[in-house]
C-alpha positions as CSV (number, residue, x, y, z in Angstrom):
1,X,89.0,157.0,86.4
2,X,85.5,157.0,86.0
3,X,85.3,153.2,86.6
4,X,87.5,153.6,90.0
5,X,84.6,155.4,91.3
6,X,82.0,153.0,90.2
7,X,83.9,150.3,91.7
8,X,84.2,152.2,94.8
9,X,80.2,152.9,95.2
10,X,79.7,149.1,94.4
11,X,82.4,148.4,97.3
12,X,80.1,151.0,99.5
13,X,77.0,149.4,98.8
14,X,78.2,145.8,99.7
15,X,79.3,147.1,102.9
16,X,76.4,148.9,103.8
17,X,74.3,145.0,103.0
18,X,76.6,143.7,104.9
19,X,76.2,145.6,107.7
20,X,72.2,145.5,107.6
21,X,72.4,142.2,107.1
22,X,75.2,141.4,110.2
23,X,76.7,139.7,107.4
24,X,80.1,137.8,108.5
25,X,81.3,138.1,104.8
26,X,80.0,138.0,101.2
27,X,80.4,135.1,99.2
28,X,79.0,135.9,95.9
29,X,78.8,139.0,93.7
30,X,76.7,139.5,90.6
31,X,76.7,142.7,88.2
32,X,76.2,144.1,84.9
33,X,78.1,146.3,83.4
34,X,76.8,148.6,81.3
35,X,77.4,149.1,77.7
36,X,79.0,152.4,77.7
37,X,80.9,152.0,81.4
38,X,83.9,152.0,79.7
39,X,84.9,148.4,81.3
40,X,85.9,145.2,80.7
41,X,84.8,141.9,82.7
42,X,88.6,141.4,83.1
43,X,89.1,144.7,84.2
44,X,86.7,144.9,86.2
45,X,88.1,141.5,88.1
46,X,90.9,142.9,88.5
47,X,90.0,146.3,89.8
48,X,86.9,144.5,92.5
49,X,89.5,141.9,93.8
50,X,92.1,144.7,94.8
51,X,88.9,146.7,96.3
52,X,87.8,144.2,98.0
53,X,90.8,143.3,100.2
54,X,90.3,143.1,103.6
55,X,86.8,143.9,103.1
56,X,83.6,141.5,103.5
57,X,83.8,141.0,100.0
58,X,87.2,139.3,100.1
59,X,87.4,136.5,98.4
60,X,83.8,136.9,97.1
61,X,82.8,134.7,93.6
62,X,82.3,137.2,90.9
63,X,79.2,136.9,88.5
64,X,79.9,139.7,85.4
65,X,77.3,139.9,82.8
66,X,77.8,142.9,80.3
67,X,75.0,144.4,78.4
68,X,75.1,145.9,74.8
69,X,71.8,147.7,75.0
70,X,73.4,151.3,74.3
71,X,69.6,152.5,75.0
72,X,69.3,151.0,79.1
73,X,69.2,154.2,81.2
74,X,71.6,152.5,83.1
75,X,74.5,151.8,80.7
76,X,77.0,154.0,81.9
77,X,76.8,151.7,85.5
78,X,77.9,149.3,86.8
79,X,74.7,147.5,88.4
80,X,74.7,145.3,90.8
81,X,72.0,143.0,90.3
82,X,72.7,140.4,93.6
83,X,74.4,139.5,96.8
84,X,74.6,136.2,98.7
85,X,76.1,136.7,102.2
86,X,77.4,134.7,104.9
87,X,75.6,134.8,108.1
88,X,77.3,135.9,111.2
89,X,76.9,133.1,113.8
90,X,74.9,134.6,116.6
């Protein structure tokens, strides 16, 4: 379950830069996953595309690198390392 609430902060957080950025909808996703978060890039897939129904990130391209540094502060995350967004039309 652990990973369900990872996946569920990184659904927060592209809300949130969707909102500050009046985003219409997010078109690309890149992470990292850590080496000790306990998930695969397939899982993962599978878990962000059901997440991200009927959100701004719908549809989104997904950009998974994995790390294997068991030393990185951050390897129980999942990071998300960058966002491009589609522009609402004024």
């Amino acid at each position: 379950m652990h990973e369900l609430s990872l996946i569920a902060d990184l659904m927060r957080k592209l809300e949130d830069l969707a909102r500050q950025h009046g985003a219409r909808r997010i078109t690309r996703v890149q992470v990292r996953l850590g080496a000790l978060s306990h998930i695969s890039p397939e899982h993962f897939r599978e878990h962000f595309e059901e997440a991200a129904r009927g959100t701004v990130a719908e549809g989104a391209a997904l950009d998974i690198r994995v790390s294997t540094d068991l030393n990185d502060p951050h390897a129980q995350d999942i990071l998300l390392e960058s966002v491009e967004i589609e522009e609402a039309i004024p």
